[in-house]
C-alpha positions in Angstrom: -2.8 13.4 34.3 -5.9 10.7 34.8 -5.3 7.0 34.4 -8.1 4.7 35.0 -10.4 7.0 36.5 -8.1 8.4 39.1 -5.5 11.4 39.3 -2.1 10.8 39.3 -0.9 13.5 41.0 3.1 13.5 42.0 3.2 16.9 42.7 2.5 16.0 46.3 6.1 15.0 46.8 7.1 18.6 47.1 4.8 19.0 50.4 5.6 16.0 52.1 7.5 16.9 55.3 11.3 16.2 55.2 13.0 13.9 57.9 14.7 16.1 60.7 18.1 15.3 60.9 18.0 16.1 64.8 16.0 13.4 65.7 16.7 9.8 66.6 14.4 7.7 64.7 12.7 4.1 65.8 13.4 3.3 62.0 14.9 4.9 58.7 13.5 3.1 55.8 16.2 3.3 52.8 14.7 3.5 49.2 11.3 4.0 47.6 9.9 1.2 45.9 7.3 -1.4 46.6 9.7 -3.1 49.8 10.3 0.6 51.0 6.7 1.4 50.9 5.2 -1.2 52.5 8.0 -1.2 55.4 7.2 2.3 56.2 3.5 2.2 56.0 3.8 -1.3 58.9 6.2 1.1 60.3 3.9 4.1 61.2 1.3 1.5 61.9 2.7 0.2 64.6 3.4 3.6 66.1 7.4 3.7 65.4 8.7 7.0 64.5 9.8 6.6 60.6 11.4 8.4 58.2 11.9 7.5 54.5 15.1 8.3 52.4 14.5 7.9 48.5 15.6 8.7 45.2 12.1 8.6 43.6 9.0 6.2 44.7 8.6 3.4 42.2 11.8 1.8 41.2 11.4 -0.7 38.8 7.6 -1.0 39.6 7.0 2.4 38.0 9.3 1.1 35.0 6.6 -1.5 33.7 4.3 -0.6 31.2 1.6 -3.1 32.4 1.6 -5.3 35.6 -1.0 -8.1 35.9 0.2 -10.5 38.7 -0.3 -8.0 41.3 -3.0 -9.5 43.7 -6.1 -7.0 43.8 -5.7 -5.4 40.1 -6.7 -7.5 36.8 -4.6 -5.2 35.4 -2.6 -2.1 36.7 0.3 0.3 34.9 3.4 0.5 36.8 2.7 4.1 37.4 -0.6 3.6 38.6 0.6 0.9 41.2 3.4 3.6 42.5 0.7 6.1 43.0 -2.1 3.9 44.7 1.4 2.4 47.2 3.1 6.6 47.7 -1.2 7.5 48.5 -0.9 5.0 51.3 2.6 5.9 52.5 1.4 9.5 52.3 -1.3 9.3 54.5 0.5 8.7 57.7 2.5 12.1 57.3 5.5 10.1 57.5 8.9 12.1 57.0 10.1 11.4 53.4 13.7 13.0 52.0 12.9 12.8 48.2 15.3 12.8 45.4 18.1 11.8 47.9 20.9 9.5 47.5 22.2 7.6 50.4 26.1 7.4 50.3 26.8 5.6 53.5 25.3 3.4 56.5 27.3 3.5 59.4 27.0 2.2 62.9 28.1 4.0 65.7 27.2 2.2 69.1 23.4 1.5 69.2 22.9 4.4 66.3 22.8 3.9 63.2 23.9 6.8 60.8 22.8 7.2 57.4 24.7 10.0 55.0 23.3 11.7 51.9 24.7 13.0 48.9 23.2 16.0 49.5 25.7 16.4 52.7 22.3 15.5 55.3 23.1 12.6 58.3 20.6 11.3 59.6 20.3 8.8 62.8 18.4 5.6 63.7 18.3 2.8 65.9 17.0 0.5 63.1 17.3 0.6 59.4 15.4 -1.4 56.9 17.3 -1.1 54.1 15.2 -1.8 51.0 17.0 0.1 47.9 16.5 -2.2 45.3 18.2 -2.9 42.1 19.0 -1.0 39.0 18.7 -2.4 35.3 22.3 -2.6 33.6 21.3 -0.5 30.6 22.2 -1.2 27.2 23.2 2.8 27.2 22.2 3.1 23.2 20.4 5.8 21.9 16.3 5.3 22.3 16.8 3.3 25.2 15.5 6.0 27.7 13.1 7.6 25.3 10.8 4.0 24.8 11.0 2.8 28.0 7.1 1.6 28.7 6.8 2.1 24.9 8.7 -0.9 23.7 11.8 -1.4 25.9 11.1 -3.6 29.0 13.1 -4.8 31.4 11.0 -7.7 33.5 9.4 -10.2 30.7 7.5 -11.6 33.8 5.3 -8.5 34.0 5.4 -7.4 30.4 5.8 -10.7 27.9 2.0 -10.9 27.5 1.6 -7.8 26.1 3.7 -8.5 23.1 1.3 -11.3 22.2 1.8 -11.8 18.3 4.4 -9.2 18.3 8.1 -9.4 16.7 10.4 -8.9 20.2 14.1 -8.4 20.7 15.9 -10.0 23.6 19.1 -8.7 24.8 21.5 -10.7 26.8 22.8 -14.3 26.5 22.6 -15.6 30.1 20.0 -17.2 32.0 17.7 -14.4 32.4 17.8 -13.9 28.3 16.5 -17.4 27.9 14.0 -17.4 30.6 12.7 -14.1 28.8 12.8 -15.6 25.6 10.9 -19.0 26.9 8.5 -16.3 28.3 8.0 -14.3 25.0 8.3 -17.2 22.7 4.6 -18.5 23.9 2.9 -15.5 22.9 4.9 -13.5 20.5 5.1 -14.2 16.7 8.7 -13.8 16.2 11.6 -13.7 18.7 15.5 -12.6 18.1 18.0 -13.2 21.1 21.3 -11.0 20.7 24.2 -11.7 22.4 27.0 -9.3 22.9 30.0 -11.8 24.2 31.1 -14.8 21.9 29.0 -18.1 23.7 26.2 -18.1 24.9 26.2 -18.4 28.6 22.7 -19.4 29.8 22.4 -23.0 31.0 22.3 -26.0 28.4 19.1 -26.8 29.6 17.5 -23.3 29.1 19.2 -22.8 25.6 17.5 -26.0 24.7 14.2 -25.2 25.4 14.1 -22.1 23.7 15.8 -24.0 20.3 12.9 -26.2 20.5 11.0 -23.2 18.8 12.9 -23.6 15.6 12.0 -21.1 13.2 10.3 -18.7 15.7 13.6 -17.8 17.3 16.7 -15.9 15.7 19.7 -16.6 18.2 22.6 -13.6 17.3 25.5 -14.5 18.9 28.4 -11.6 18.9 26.2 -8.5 18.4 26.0 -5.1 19.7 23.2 -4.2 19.6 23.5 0.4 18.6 19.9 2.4 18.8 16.6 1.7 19.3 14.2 3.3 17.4 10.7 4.1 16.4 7.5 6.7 16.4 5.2 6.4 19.4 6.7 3.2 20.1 9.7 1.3 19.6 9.7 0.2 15.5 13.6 -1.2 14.7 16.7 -2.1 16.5 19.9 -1.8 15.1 22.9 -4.2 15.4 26.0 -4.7 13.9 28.3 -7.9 14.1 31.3 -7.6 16.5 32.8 -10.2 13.8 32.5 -8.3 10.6 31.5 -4.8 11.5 28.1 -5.2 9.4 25.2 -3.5 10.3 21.7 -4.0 9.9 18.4 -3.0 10.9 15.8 -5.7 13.0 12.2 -5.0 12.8 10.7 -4.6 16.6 7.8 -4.0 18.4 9.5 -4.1 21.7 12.6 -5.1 23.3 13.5 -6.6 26.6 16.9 -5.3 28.3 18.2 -8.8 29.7 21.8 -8.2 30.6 22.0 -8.3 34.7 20.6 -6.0 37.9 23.1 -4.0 39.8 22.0 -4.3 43.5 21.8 -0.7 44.9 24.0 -1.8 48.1 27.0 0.1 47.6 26.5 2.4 50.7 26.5 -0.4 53.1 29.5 -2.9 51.6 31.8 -2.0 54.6 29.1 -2.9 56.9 27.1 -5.7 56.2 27.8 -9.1 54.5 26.9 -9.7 51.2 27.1 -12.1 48.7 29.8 -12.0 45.7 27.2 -10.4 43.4 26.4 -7.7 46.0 23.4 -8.8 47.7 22.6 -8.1 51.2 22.5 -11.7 53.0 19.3 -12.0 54.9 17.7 -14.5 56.9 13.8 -15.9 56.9 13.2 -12.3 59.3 14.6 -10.0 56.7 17.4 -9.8 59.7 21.3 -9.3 58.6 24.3 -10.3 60.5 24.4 -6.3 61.8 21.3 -6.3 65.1 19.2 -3.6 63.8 19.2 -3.5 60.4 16.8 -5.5 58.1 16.8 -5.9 54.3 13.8 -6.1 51.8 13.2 -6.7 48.1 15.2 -6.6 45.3 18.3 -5.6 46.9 19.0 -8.5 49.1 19.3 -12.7 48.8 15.6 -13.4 48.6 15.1 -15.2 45.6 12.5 -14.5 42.9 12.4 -11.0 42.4 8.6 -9.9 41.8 6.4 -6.9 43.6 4.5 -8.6 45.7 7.5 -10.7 47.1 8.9 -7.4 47.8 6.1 -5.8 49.2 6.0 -9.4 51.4 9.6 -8.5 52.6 9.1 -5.3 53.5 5.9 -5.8 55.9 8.3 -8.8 57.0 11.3 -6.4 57.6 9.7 -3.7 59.3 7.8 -6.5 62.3 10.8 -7.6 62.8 12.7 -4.5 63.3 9.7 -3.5 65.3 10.1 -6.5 67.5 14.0 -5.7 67.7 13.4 -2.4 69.5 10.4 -3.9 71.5 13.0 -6.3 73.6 15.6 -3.4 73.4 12.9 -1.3 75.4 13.1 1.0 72.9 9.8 1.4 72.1 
């Protein structure tokens, strides 16, 4: 498939060259998005040995229709981004176990162990543990089907291409509001639904976006049923929790606002997080375990936005690399 004048090829996945699970690596990098990445290619440039362990490259990046705050590209697609980061990652020959799930990260001595669903272990004296989060999903039908064809999930990336355009926001917390602040300066026509009674985005934020008046459609106590549409995304379809009425809301796009699951579940008995999940890391992407490093989306760094992630990860993987330099294990 072309895309701007270059092949985006993903077929490649099925030759790269799968971690061994005999060998003790300098550093096992843990997911496959934009922190991953970028950790594995300061990894193998500094010489470490480095194996990745991923799902699928992308994560959320390859989720976004259009990205235009990413430093080098006026404008890029989300796929196109994942293929021009996987290229660079690629080029180092660096082990990579694709479509793998990690279930556990363990530490045994000065090793760390990391096990798969697929019943692999594989071993490490640093981890960098950069697997993201996952959108909560509405789980209606359509959602899956227009996903870069109408249904968003990061209004920071996608709210200016729904300039004049009639949006849906779901979700009734702060991230709603911030996505309907975001929308409601370029798109014609904005309806927030909320699925819990109250809305429970700050007084200050819910201000703000009342300010717009007509422009804005608040629907408090919906549920919001199937998304539908042609090519793209065309009507939304609620029904009030209250009186069990449904209708149909016309829609050029909709932006899935309703909380990120941090994909940390393999580590909670190992490392400290906070109450919503996050891995707790300091200013050197270092947690309270020696030896393993967080990065992106997954752990307590604030604003969560590519380049901050591909920021953590170049961060994560210098200091790991300085960890095993005064170990002398490099």
């Amino acid at each position: 498939m072309e895309l701007s004048g270059f092949s985006l090829d993903l077929s490649g996945l099925e030759k790269l060259e799968r971690p061994d699970p005999n060998t003790i690596y300098d550093m096992l990098v843990l997911g496959g998005g934009p922190a991953a990445m970028t950790a594995t290619v300061y990894a193998a440039r500094k010489m470490m040995k480095v194996a990745m362990i991923t799902k699928d490259f992308g994560g959320q990046m390859s989720d976004t229709s259009e990205i235009e705050n990413y430093m080098g590209f006026q404008t890029i697609t989300g796929s196109e981004l994942t293929a021009k980061f996987k290229e660079q990652v690629t080029q180092f020959s660096v082990p990579v176990a694709t479509d793998e799930t990690v279930t556990e990260v363990r530490k045994e001595g000065d090793l760390f162990k990391v096990d798969t669903a697929g019943g692999a272990t594989y071993a490490a004296h640093t981890v960098v543990a950069a697997t993201g989060k996952r959108y909560r999903p509405l789980d209606v039908p359509g959602e899956k089907q227009f996903v870069g064809r109408g249904v968003a999930y990061c209004a920071t990336c996608d709210a200016p291409f729904f300039k004049d355009k009639q949006v849906v926001v779901a979700g009734g917390g702060n991230s709603a509001f911030t996505a309907a602040l975001d929308l409601l300066k370029v798109a014609e026509r904005v309806t927030l639904i909320n699925f819990a009674p109250g809305w429970q985005a700050d007084e200050v934020l819910q201000s703000s976006v009342r300010k717009y008046g007509d422009k804005i459609t608040l629907l408090d106590e919906h549920q919001i049923t199937a998304i539908a549409g042609g090519e793209r995304v065309e009507q939304v379809s609620v029904k009030n929790r209250k009186t069990d009425e449904e209708n149909e809301i016309a829609a050029d796009g909709i932006f899935v606002e309703i909380g990120l699951i941090p994909n940390s579940e393999p580590m909670h008995q190992l490392v400290k997080m906070t109450r919503w999940h996050e891995v707790i890391v300091d200013c050197h992407a270092r947690t309270n375990v020696p030896g393993l490093f967080g990065a992106g989306d997954v752990t307590t760094v604030p604003y969560k936005q590519i380049v901050i992630s591909a920021g953590e990860g170049a961060k994560a993987a210098l200091s790991a690399y300085e960890y095993l330099t005064q170990k002398g294990l490099l």
